[in-house]
VEXLUM-867916 format. One record per atom (N, C-alpha, C): residue in three letters; atom name; x, y, z. Coordinates in Angstrom, 2 decimals. Layout:
+-----+------+---------+---------+---------+
! res ! atom !       x !       y !       z !
+-----+------+---------+---------+---------+
! Ala !   CA !       X !       Y !       Z !
...
+-----+------+---------+---------+---------+
//
This chain:
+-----+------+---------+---------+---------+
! res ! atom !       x !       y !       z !
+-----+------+---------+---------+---------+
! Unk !    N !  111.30 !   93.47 !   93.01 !
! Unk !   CA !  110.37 !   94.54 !   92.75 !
! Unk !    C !  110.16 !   94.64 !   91.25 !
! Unk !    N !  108.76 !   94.79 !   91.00 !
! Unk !   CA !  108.50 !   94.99 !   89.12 !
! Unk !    C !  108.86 !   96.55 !   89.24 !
! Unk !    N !  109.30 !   96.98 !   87.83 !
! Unk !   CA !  108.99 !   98.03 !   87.22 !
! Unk !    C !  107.59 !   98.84 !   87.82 !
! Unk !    N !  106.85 !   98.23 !   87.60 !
! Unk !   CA !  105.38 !   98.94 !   87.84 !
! Unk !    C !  105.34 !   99.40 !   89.32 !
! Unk !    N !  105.94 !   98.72 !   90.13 !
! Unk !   CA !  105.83 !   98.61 !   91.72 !
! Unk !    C !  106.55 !   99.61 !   92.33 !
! Unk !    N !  107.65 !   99.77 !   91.23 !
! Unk !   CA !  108.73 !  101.06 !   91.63 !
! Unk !    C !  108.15 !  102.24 !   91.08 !
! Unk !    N !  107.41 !  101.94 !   89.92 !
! Unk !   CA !  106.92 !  103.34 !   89.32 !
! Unk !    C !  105.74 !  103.88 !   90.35 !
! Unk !    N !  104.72 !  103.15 !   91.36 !
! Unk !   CA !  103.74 !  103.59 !   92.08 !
! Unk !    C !  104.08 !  103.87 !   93.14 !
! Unk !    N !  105.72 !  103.37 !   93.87 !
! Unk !   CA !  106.35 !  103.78 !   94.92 !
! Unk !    C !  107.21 !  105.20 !   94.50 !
! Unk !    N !  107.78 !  105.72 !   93.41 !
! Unk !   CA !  108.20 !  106.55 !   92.98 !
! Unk !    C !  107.49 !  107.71 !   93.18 !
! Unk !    N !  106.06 !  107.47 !   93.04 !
! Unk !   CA !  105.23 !  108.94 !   92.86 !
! Unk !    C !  105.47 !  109.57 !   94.08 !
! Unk !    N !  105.20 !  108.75 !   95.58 !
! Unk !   CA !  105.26 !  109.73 !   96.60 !
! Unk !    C !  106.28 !  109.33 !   97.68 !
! Unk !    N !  107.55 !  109.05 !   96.91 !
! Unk !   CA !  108.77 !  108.45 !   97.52 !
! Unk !    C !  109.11 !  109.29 !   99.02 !
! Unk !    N !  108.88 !  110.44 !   98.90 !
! Unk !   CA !  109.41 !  111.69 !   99.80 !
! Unk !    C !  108.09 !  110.95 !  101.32 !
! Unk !    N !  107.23 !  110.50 !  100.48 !
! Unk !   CA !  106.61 !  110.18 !  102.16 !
! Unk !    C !  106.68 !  108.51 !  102.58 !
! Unk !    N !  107.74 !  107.50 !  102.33 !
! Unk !   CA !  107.98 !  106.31 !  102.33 !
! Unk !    C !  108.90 !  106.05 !  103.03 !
! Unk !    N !  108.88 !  105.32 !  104.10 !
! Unk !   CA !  110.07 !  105.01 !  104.54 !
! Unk !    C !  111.31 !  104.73 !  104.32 !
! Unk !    N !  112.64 !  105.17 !  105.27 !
! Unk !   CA !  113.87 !  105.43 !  104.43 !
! Unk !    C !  113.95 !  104.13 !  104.00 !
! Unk !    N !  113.81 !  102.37 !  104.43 !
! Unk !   CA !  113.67 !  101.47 !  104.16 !
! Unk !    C !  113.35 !  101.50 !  102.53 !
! Unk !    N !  112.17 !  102.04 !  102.47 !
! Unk !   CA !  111.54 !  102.03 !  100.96 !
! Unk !    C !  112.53 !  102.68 !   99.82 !
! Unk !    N !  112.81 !  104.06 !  100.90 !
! Unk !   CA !  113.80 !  104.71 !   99.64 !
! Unk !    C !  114.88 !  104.03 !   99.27 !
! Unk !    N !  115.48 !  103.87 !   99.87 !
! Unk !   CA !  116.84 !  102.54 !   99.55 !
! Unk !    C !  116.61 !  101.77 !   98.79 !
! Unk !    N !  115.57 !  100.91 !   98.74 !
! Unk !   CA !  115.36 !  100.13 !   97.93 !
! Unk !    C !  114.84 !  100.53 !   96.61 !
! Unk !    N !  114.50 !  102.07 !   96.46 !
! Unk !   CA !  113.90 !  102.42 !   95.54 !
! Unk !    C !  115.32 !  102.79 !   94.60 !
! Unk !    N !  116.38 !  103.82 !   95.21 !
! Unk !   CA !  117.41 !  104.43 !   95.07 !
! Unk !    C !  118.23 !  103.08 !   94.52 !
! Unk !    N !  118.41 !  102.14 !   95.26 !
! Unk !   CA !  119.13 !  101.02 !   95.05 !
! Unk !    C !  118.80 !  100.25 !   93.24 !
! Unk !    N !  117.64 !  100.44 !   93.35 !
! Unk !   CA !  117.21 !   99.64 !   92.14 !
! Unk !    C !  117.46 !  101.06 !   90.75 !
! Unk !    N !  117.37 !  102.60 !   91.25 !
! Unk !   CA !  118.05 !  103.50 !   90.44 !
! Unk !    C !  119.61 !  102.99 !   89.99 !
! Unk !    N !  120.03 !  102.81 !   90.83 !
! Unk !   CA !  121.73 !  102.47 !   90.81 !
! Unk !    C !  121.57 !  100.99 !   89.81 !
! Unk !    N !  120.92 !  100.09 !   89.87 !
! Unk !   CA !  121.07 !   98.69 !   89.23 !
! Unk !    C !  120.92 !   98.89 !   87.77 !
! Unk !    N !  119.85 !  100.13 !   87.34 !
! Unk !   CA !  119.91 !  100.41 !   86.14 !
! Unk !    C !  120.36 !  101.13 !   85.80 !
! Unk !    N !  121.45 !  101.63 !   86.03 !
! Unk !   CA !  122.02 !  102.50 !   85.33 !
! Unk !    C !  122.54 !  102.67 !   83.85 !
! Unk !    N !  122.83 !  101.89 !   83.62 !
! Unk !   CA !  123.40 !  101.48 !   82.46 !
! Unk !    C !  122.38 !  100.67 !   81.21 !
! Unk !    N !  121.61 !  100.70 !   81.35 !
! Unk !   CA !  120.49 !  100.14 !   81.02 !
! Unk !    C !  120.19 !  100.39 !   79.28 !
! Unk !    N !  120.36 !  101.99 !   79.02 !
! Unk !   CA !  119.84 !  102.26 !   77.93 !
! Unk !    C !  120.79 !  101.80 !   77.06 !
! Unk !    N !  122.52 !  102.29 !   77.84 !
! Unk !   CA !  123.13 !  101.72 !   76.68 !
! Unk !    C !  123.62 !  100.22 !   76.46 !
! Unk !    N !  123.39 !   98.78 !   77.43 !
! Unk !   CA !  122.79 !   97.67 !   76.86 !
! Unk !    C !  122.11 !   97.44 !   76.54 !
! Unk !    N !  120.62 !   98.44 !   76.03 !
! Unk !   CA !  119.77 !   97.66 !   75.15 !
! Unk !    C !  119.77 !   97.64 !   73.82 !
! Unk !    N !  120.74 !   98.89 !   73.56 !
! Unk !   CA !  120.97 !   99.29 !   72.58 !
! Unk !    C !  122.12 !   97.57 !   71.79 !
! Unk !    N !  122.91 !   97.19 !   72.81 !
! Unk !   CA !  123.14 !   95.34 !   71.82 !
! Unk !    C !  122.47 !   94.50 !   71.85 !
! Unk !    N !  121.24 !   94.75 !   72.19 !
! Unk !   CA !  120.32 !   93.12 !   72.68 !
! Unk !    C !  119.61 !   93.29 !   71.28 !
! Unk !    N !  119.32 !   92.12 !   71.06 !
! Unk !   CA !  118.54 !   91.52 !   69.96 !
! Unk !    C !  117.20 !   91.59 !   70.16 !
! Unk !    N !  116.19 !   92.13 !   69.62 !
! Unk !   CA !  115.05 !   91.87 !   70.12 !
! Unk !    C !  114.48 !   90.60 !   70.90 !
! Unk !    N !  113.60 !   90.93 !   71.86 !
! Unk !   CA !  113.01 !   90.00 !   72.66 !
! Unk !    C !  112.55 !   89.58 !   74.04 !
! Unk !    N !  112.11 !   89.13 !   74.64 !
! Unk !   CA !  111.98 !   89.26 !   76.36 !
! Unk !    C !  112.61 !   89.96 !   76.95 !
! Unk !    N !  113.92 !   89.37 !   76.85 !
! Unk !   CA !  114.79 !   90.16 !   77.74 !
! Unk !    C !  114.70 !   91.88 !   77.45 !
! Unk !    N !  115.49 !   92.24 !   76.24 !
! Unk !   CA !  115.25 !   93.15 !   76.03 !
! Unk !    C !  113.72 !   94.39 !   76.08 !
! Unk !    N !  113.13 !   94.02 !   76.16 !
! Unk !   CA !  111.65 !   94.49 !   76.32 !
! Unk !    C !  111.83 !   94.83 !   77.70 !
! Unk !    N !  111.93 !   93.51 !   78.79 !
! Unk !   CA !  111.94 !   93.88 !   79.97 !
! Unk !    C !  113.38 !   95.16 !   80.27 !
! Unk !    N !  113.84 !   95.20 !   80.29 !
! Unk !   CA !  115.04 !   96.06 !   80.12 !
! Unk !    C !  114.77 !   97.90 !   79.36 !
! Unk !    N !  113.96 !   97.57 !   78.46 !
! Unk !   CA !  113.67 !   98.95 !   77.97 !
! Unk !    C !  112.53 !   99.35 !   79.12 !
! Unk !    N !  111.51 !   98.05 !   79.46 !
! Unk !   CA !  110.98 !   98.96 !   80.86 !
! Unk !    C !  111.42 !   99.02 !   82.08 !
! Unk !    N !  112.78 !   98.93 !   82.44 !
! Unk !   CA !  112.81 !   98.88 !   83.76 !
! Unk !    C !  113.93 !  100.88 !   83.25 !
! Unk !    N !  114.34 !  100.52 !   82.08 !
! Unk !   CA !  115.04 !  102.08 !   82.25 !
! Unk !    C !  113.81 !  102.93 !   81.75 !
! Unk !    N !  112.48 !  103.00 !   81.53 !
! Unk !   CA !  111.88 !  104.18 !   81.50 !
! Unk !    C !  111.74 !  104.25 !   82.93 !
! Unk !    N !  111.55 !  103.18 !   83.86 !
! Unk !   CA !  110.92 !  103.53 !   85.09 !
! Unk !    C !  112.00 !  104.26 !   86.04 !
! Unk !    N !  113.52 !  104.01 !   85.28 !
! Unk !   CA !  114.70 !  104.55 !   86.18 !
! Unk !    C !  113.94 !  105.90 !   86.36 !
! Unk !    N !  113.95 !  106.53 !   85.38 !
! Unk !   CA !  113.89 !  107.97 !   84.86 !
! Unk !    C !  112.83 !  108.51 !   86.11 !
! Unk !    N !  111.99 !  107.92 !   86.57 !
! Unk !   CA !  110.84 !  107.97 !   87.68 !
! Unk !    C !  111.76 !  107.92 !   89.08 !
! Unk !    N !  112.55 !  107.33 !   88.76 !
! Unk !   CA !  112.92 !  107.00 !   90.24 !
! Unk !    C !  113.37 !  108.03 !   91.08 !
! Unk !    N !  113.74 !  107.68 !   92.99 !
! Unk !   CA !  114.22 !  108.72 !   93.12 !
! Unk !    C !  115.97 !  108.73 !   93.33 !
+-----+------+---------+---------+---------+
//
């Protein structure tokens, strides 16, 4: 799942199947920790992708 895909499933999570939520919830749980490894990454792909997958945590449910 992209970032983006979770952020448009996020908006109306409450009407998505529990299937969906899990997977939505699940991918909450994967980033958890997110902000404070980006904080050692060196600039670059990786890191970029990583600073957007924890704004989209913040969306999640």
């Amino acid at each position: 799942m992209t970032p983006a895909r979770a952020a448009a499933l996020a908006d109306g999570w409450r009407d998505l199947p529990v299937g969906d939520i899990l997977v939505l919830r699940w991918q909450k749980n994967l980033t958890a920790h997110l902000e404070w490894l980006v904080g050692h990454l060196a600039p670059g792909p990786v890191r970029e992708a990583l600073v957007t997958w924890a704004g989209t945590r913040r969306l999640l449910p």
